[in-house]
C-alpha positions in Angstrom: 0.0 0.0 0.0 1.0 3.6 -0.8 0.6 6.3 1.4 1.3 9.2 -1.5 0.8 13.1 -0.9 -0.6 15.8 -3.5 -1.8 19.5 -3.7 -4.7 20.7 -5.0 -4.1 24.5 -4.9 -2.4 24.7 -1.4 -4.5 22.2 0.1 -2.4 18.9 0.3 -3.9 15.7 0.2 -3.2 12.0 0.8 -4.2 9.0 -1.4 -3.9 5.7 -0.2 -3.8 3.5 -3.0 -2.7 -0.3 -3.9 0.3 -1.0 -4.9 -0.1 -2.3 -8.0 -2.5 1.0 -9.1 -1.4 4.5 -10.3 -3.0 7.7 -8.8 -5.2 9.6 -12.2 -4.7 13.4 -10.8 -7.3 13.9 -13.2 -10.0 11.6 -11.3 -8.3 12.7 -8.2 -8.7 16.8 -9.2 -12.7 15.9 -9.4 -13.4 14.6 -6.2 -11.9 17.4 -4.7 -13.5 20.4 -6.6 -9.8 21.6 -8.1 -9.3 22.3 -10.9 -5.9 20.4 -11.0 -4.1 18.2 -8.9 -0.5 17.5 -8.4 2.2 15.5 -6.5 3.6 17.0 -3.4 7.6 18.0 -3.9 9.6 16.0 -1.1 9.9 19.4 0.7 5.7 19.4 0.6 5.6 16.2 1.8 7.7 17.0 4.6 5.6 20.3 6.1 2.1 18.7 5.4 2.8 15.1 6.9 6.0 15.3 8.7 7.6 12.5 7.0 9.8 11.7 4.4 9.0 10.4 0.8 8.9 6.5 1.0 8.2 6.1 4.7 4.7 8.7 5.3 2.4 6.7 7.0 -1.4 7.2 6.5 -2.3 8.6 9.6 -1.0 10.4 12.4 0.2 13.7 10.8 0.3 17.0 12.6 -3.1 18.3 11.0 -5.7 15.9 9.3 -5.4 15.5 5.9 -8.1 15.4 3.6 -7.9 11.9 2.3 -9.1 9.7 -0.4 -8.6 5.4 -0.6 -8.5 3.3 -3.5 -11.5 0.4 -3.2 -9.0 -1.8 -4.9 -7.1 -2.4 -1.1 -10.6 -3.2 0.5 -10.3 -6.9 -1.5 -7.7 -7.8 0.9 -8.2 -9.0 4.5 -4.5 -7.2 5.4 -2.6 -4.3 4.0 0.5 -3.1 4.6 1.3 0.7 5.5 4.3 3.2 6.0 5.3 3.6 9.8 7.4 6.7 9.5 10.6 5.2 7.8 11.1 4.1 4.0 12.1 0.8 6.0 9.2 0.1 8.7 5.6 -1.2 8.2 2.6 -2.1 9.9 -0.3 -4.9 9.6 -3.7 -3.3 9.4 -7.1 -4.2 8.2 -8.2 -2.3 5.2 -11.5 -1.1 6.6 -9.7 0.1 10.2 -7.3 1.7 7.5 -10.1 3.9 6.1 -11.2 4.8 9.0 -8.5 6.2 11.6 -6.8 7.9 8.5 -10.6 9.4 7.4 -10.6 8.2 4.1 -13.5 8.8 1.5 -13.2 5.8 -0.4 -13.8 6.4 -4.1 -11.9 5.7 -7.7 -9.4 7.4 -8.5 -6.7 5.0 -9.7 -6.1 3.0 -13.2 -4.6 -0.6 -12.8 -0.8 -0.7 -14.2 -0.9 -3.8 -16.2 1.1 -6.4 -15.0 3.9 -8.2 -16.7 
């Protein structure tokens, strides 16, 4: 599971997404009202979540984040998530994901084909 930031305007955002997807900023841009969504520098990531690129965890930030989860991670029973460092994860359920990091869950990925 990805934990990845973007900005729509100033506002940024976090989408939660499966690994094997890829985040459509154009999907993304409609369900929240911008008219264009992009992703966060390292330096963005940093001030909005408090972590680094590769290890942002989906919850416990220092202000809420709005934030937006893929439907594709609720088909498995366990995901794993960022803990803070690119090299530390943790065991969650998806649905207990969705909810302590105040997800909306909705589509805004496409599936990378595989191969």
């Amino acid at each position: 599971m990805k934990s990845l930031v973007f900005l729509a305007g100033d506002e940024p955002m976090l989408a939660l997404t499966s690994g094997r997807n890829r985040v459509d900023t154009a999907k993304l841009a409609v369900l929240c009202g911008a008219p264009d969504v992009r992703k966060a520098t390292a330096e963005e990531v940093r001030a909005a979540t408090g972590y680094a690129i590769g290890g942002t965890p989906p919850f416990g930030h220092p202000a809420p984040l709005r934030c937006f989860g893929d439907p594709d991670l609720l088909g498995f029973d366990i995901v794993w998530a960022a803990a803070g460092t690119p090299d530390s994860v943790f065991p969650i359920d998806p649905d207990g994901l969705m909810r302590l990091a105040g997800a909306r869950v909705a589509p805004f990925t496409e599936t990378r084909p595989s191969g």
